[in-house]
N, C-alpha and C positions, 0 to 999 in steps of 0.2 A: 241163705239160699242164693240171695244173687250174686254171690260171689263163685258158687260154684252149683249150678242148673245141675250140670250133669253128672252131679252126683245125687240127686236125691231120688230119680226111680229106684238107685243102690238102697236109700236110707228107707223106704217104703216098703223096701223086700227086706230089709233088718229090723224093721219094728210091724211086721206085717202082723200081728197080734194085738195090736193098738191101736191100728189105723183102718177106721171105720167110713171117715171122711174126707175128700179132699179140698182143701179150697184154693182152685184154681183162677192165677193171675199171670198176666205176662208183659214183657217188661222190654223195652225199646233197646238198643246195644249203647244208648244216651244215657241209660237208668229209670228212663219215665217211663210210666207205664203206659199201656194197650190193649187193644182188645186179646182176647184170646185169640191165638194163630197168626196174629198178624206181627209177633214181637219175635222172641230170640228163643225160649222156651218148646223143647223138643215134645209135646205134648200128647205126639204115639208113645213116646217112650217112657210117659209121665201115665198118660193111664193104663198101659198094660202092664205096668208095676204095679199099679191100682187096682186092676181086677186079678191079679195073680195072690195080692195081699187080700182079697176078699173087703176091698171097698163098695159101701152101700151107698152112700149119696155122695155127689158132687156140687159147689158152689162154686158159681162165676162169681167174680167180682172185680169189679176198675174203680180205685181208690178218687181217679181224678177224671171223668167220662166228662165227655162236650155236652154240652146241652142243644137238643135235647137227649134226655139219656137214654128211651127207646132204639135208637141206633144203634146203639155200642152194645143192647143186650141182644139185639137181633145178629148182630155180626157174628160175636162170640158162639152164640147157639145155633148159627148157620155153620160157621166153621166146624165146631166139633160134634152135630148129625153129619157133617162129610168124613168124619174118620169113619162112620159107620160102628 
């Protein structure tokens, strides 16, 4: 996928029968990761592929968060309640 981001809202809406879950990560234009919103990952266009495919739950997750790692989950989950 980090080779090619903008194509996987496509691949969510071609296996939209399969995909129950998504586990969202995002990724620095360096390759290291980040918080959610704050990276390279088009993430309107990631979960409205997601709720078109009749996704039920979502997971954050950052492989490599600063400590302490309350921060990074509070960012992420402030970012994406602002897509609304």
């Amino acid at each position: 996928m980090a080779q090619r981001p903008d194509a996987v809202p496509a691949m969510i809406r071609k296996m939209a029968a399969r995909v129950r879950l998504l586990h969202l990560k995002d990724y620095r234009a360096d390759g290291g990761m980040d918080n959610v919103g704050a990276g390279t990952l088009d993430f309107p266009a990631l979960l409205a592929a997601g709720v078109e495919a009749g996704v039920e739950h979502r997971f954050v997750e950052h492989d490599f968060p600063p400590e302490p790692y309350w921060p990074s989950v509070e960012a992420s989950l402030r970012y994406l309640r602002g897509l609304g």
